[in-house]
N, C-alpha and C positions, 0 to 999 in steps of 0.2 A: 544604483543598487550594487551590490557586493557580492562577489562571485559567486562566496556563500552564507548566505543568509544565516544567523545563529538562531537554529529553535531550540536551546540547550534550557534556556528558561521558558516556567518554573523548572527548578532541577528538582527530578525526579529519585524520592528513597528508597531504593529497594534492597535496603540491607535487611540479612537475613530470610529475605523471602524465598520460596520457590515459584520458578519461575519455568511456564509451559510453553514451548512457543511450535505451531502446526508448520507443515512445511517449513521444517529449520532447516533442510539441506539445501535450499534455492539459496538464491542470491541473498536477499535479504535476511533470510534465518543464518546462515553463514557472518553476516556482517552484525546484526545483532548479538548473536552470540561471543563475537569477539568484543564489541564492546563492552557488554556486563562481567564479561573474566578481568578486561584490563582495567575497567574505572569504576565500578560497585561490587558491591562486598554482597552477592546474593547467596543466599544457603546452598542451591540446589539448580541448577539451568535442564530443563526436560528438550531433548532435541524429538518430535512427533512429525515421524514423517514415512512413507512407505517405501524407501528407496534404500534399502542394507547395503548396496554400494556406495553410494554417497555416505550414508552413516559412517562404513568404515573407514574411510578416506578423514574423516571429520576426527573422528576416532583417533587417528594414528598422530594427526595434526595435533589432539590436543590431548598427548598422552600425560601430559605433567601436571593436567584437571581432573583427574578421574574423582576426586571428593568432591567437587563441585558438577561434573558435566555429565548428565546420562542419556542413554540412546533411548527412544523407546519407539519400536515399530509396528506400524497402525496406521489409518486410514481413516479419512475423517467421516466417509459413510457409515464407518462402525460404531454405533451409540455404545457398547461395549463396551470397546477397546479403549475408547476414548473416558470412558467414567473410570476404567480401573488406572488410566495415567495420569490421571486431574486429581487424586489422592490425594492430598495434604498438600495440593498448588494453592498459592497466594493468587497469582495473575497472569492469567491466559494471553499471548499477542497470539493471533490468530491470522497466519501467511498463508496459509496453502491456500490455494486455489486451482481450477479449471482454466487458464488464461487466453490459450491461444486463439482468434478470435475466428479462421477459416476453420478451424479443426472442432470447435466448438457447435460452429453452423454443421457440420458434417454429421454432427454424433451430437444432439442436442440432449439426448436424456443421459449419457454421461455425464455432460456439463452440470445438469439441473442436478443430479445424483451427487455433483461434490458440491458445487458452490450454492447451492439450495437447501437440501438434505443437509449436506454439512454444517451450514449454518445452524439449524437447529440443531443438531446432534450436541454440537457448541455448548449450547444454551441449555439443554436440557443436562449434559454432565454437569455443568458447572452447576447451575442451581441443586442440583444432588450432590455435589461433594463440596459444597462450602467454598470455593470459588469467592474472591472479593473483588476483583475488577478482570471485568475482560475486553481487549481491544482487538477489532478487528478492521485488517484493512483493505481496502475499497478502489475502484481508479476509478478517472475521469471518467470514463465510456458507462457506468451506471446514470449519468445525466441524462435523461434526457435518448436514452438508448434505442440504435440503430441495430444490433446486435446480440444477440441471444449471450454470449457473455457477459455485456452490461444488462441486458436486463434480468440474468439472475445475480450479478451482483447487487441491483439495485434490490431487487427481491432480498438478498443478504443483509443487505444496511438494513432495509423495515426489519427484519425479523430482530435482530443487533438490539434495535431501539424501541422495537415494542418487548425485549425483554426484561425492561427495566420493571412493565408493569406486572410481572408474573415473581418479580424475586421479595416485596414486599420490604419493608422497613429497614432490614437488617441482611438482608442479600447481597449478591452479586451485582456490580454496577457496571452497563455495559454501555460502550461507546464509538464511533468507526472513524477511521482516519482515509483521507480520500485527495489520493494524488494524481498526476499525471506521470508520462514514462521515466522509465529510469535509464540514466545515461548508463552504459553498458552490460546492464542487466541481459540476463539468460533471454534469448528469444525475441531484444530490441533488434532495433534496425541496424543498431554500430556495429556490432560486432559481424552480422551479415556483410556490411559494408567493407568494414576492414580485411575480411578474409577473402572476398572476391577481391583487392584491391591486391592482396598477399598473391593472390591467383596470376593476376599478370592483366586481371581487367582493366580494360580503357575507356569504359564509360561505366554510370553507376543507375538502375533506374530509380526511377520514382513516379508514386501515382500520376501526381499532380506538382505543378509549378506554386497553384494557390496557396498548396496547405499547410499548417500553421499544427504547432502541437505545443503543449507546457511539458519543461525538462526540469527535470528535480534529482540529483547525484547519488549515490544509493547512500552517501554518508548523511547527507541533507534528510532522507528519506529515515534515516534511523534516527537522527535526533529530531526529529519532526516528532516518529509518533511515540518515541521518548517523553519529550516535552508535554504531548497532550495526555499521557497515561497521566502525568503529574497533576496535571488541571481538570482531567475529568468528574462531574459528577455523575454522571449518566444519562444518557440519550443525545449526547451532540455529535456530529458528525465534522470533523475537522478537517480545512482544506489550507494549503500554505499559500502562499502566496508568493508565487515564484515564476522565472520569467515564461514566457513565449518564445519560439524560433520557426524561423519558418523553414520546412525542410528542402528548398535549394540553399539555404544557408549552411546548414547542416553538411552537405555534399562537398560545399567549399571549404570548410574547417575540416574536411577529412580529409579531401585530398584535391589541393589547389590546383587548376588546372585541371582537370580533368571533368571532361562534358558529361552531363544525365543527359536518362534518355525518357520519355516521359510514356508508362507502361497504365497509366489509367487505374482509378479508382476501381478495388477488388467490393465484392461483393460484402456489406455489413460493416466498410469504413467509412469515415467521416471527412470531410473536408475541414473540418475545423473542431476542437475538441471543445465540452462547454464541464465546468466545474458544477455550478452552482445555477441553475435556471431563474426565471422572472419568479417562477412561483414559489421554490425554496428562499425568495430573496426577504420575503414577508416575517420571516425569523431567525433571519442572519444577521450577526452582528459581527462588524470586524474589527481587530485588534491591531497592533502593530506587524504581526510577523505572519498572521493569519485570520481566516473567516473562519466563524462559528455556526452551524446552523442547528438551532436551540430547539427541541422536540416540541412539533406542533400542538402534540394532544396534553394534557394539562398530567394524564395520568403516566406519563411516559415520564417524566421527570423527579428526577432521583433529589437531585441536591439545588440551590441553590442557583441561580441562573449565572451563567457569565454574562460578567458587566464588558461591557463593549460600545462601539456607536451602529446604532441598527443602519442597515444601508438603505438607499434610495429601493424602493418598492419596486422601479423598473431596472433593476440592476440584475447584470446577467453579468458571470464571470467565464469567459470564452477566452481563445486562446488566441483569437483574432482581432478582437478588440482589448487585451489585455493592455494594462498601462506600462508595463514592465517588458523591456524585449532583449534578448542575447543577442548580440552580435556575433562574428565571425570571430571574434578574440576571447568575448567571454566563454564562447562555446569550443574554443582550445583549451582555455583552458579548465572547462568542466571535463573534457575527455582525458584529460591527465587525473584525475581525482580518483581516488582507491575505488577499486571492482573488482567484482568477485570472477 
């Protein structure tokens, strides 16, 4: 396998569109939005997010877009707020989220208030302002969920994909892409790692020696759900295909020599992360660069099925039995790869 895997195909047209994207001041709305200024010709990029310090920072960075780039500040709670910026939007990518997963356990009706509520709130502007595709994205931990943040993600994805049956012939097509962590992203493990390491730490913890997680580069992770906005007709849920590592692996590509120390499984994590379960595996079909899982109910489907080869029925896509693994080399060199 190749460092980085290309999901650049089908290549995605979004000339002239406007283009909405929720939490565009995270990592991923940051990285997204730089790539549609430098390589598509969009009419309009909406940055939707409730953090006016981040905006302005964003702002200053891309004062030579102001025809193309605008701020709009909002919440995705706000059914509102949200119909009056989805105005004359072509195509919603839908980042924000609730993420952190002890903080989530903490304050659980916050969580369900963004990542639940919001999801409908979603759905509901879009189908009232003419919305033509919306993509929203999803992690591993909706599998199969130990977690109150995966299980209202997963809650997310149904709501995603039962929206297809509510926009009717000529609507809005809605579809969710669903990965594993992102190498440097806000709030992963590396960047914690790296900064105690900068501290003068001599050891690094970790849960467990077992556990195993899927890593995907936040560049990987932008043309991923690039590539599937291109290919969607609606109701699929896209997962890539990409490696495993196991995180004393991890420890050792950041910083050689130096011993973990092993701090135990926190309360709502996983020993191993699963993508796709036995029972989603019944309408999945996989492609070269990725799995597909094709909406069960007959009435959730928008367009045309992806042709694919359906997988074995007992097929589970886990991060411990994955076919695909990083090494200590591959996994240097995914932490050199752009982050935000």
């Amino acid at each position: 396998m190749t460092l980085l895997r290309p999901f650049s195909s089908p290549a995605v047209d979004l000339t002239g569109q406007s283009i909405l994207i929720t939490g565009g001041t995270g990592s991923f709305g940051k990285s997204i939005v730089r790539e549609l200024i430098a390589h598509h010709r969009p009419r309009k990029v909406i940055v939707f997010s409730r953090d006016e310090y981040r905006q302005s920072v964003m702002a200053a960075e891309w004062q030579d877009q102001t025809e193309i780039l605008r701020f709009f500040i909002g919440d995705v709670r706000d059914a509102d707020r949200l119909e009056l910026a989805m105005r004359g939007v072509d195509t919603v990518i839908h980042a924000a989220a609730m993420k952190h997963v002890t903080i989530s356990e903490y304050n659980p009706l916050e969580c369900i208030r963004t990542n639940v509520g919001g999801a409908e709130n979603i759905v509901r502007a879009s189908l009232r302002t003419g919305v033509k595709k919306v993509i929203a994205l999803s992690t591993d931990k909706a599998a199969n969920p130990v977690n109150l943040y995966g299980a209202s993600k997963l809650a997310s994805d149904k709501i995603f994909v039962a929206a297809n049956a509510l926009s009717g012939r000529d609507g809005a097509r809605f579809s969710v892409v669903r990965y594993g962590n992102v190498v440097g992203s806000r709030g992963s493990i590396v960047p914690l790692f790296e900064k105690m390491l900068a501290n003068g730490a001599q050891e690094l913890p970790i849960t467990d020696e077992r556990m195993t997680r899927f890593w995907i580069t936040l560049e990987q992770g932008v043309q991923f759900v690039l590539s599937s906005l291109a290919m969607m007709d609606g109701g699929e849920v896209f997962v890539p295909r990409i490696p495993s590592m196991k995180v004393v692996d991890l420890v050792t590509a950041l910083a050689p020599g130096i011993p973990h120390r092993v701090v135990g499984i926190r309360p709502g994590e996983k020993l191993h992360e699963v993508m796709i379960t036995e029972d989603d595996a019944r309408s999945t079909v996989m492609l070269s660069d990725r799995y597909v899982m094709l909406p069960a109910f007959a009435e959730h489907r928008r367009g045309k099925a992806i042709s694919g080869t359906l997988v074995d029925e007992r097929f589970r896509y886990a991060s411990d039995t994955n076919d695909e693994w990083a090494d200590v080399a591959m996994l240097r060199g995914m932490l050199k790869a752009p982050r935000e």
